[in-house]
C-alpha positions in Angstrom: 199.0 18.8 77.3 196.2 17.8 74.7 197.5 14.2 73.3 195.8 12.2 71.4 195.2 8.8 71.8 195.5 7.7 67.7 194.6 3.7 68.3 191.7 2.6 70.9 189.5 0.1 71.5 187.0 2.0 73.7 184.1 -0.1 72.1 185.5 -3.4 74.1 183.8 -5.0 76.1 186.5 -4.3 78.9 186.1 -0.3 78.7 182.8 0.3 76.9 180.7 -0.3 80.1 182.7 2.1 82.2 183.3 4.9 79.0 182.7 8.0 81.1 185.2 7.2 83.9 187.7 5.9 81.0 187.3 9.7 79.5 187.5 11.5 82.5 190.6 10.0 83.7 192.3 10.2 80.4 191.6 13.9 80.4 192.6 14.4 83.3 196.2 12.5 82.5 196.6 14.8 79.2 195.1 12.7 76.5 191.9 14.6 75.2 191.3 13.4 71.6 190.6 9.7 70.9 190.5 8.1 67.1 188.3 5.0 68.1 189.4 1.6 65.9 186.8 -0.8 64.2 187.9 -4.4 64.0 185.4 -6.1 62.4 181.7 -5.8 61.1 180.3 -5.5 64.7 182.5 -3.3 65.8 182.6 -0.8 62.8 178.5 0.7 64.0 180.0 1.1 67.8 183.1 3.1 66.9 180.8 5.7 64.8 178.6 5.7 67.3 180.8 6.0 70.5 182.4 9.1 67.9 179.2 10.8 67.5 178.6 10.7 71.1 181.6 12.0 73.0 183.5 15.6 72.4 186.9 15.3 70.7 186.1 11.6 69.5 186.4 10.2 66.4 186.5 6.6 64.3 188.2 4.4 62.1 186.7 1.6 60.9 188.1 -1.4 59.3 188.4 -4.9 59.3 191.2 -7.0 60.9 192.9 -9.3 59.2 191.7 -11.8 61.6 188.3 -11.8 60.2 189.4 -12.2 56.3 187.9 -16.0 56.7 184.4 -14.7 57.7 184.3 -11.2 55.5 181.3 -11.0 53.2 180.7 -8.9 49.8 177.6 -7.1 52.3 180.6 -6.3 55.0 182.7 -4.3 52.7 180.0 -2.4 51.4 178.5 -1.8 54.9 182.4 -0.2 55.4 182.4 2.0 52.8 178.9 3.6 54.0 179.8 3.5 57.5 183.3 5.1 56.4 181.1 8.4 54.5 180.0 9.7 58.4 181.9 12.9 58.9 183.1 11.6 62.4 184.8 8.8 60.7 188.9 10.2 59.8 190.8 6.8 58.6 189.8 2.9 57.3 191.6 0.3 59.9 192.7 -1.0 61.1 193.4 -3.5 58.1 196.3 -5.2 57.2 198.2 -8.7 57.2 198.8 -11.0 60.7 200.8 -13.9 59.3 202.0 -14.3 63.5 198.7 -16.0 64.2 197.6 -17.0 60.8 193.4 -17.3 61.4 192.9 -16.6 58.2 194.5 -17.3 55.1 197.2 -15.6 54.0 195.8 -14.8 50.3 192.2 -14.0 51.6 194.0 -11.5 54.0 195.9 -10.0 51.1 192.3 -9.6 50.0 190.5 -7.9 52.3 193.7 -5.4 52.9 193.1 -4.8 48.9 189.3 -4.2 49.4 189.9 -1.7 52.2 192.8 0.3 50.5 190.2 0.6 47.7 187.8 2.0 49.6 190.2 4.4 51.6 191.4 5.8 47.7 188.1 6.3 46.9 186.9 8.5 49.8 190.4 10.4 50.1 191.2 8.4 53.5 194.5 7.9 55.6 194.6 4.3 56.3 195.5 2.5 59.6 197.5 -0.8 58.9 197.7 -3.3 61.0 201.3 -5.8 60.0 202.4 -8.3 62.0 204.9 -10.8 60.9 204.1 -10.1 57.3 206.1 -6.8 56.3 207.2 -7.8 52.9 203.7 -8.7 52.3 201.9 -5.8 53.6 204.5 -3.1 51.7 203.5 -5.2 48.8 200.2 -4.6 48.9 200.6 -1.2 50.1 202.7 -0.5 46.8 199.8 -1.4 44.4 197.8 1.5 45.9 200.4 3.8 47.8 200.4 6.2 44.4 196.4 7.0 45.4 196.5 6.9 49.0 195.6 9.8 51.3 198.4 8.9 54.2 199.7 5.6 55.7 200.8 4.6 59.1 202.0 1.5 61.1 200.3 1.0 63.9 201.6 -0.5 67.1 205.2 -1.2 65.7 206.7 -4.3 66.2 209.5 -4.2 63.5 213.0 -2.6 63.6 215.3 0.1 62.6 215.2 -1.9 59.2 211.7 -1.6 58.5 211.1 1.7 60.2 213.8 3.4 57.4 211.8 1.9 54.5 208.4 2.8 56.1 209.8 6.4 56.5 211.7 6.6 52.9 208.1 5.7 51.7 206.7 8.9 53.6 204.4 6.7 55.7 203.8 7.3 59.8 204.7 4.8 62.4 202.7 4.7 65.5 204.2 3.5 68.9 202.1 1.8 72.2 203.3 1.1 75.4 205.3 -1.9 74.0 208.6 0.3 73.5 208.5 1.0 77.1 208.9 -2.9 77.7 212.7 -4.1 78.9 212.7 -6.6 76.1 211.7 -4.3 73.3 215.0 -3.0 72.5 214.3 -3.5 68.8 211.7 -1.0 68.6 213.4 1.6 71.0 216.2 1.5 68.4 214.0 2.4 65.5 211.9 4.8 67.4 215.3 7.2 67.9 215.1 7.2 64.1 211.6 8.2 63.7 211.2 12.3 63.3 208.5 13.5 65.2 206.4 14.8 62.4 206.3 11.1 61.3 205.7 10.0 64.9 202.1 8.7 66.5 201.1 7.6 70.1 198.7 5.1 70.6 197.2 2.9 73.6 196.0 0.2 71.4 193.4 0.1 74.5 192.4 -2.2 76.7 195.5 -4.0 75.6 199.8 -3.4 76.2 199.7 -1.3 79.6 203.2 0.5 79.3 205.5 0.4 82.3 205.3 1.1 85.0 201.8 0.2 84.9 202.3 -3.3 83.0 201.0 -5.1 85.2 197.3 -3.2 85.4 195.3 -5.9 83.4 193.3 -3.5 81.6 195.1 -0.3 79.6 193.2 3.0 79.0 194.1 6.5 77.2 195.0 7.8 80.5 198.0 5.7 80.6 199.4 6.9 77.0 201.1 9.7 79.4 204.1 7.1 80.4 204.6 6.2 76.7 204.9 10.2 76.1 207.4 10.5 78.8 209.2 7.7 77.7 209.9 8.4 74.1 210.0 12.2 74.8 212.9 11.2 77.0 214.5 8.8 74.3 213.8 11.8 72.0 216.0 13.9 74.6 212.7 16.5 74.4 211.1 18.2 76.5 207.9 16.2 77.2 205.9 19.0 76.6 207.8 20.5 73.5 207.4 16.2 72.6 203.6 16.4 73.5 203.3 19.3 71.4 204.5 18.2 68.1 203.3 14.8 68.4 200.1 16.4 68.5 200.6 18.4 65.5 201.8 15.5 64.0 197.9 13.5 64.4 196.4 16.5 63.6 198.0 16.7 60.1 197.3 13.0 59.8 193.9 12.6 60.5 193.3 16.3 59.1 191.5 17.3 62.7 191.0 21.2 62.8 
């Protein structure tokens, strides 16, 4: 199999040190192509530069709605330049976290705005982040959906509900290990309704290990093989027909050759 790991955080401090044993074992496990994820303005560099440096590696960089409070008129211009390398395929991940709330609501709304800009201008698929916020976020979405390249949800935490309108849109949803959790019935549900040309896998590295390996502290690419199994499973596919079109699927997305 040749997966690819759509959402990671190789950059963090938990796997960045130990990047070369991280890669091996993920090839190894199946999972060959990574789209590395910038968070914020210190983040952003690393991701391009972890891309430029490893085979089969490539960026997204973004700022999380976390960071609204402290985003400067500098940081979104630094994006946009940092967004023009030819390793870098998406802007994210960006959206609106109204679950945690550090930072407010309307300066989030903001800073998903700026970003969506940007990711019209350069022809880019964008990478949203939405938690606790998906009226919002479609909202938002809606005043620049018309001129956007292609959307999709990451790490889906919504339901069937939500998962019909993001799909009747003709966005993407991405799923991490969380659907293989016991108490995530809600998103097991809507991943049965999400085709597999609409379907992503992610890690969301060094966070959400999927079971049965929820209890390792620290997630990694290689892992993404039990969340393939899983939802091949609840796809009633074969995992490697599964593996095969959710590849094609990225691919498309991210316009990899």
């Amino acid at each position: 199999m040749n997966l690819i790991d759509t959402h990671c955080h190789l950059t963090f401090e938990q796997l960045a040190g130990d990047a070369e044993s991280v890669i091996a074992r993920s090839k190894a496990a199946g999972i060959t192509s990574w789209v590395v994820v910038g968070t914020d303005a210190k983040q952003n560099p690393k991701v391009v530069e972890f891309a430029e440096k490893f085979e089969n590696m490539y960026a997204a960089v973004g700022i999380h709605p976390h960071y609204a409070k402290d985003v400067t008129t500098g940081n979104i211009t630094e994006l946009k330049k940092l967004a023009q390398n030819q390793k870098v395929v998406a802007i994210g991940e960006t959206g609106l976290d109204f679950h945690y709330d550090v930072s407010e609501r309307q300066s989030q709304k903001q800073l998903f705005a700026n970003q969506l800009k940007i990711a019209s201008e350069l022809n880019l698929p964008v990478i949203v982040h939405s938690r606790d916020g998906f009226d919002e976020t479609m909202e938002v979405l809606e005043q620049f959906s018309r001129n956007l390249k292609k959307i999709v949800f990451h790490c889906f935490g919504y339901s069937e509900k939500e998962a019909k309108i993001i799909l009747d849109k003709g966005f993407y949803i991405s799923f991490t290990g969380v659907v293989t959790f016991k108490n995530a019935e809600a998103i097991k549900q809507a991943a049965k309704i999400v085709p597999v040309d609409k379907m992503m896998l992610e890690t969301d590295c060094p966070y959400m290990s999927p079971e049965p390996m929820r209890k390792q502290k620290i997630n990694e690419p290689a892992l993404m093989i039990h969340t393939a199994k899983y939802l091949a499973e609840l796809k009633e596919m074969d995992l490697t027909d599964f593996a095969q079109a959710i590849t094609a699927t990225s691919k498309a997305f991210f316009g990899f050759a």
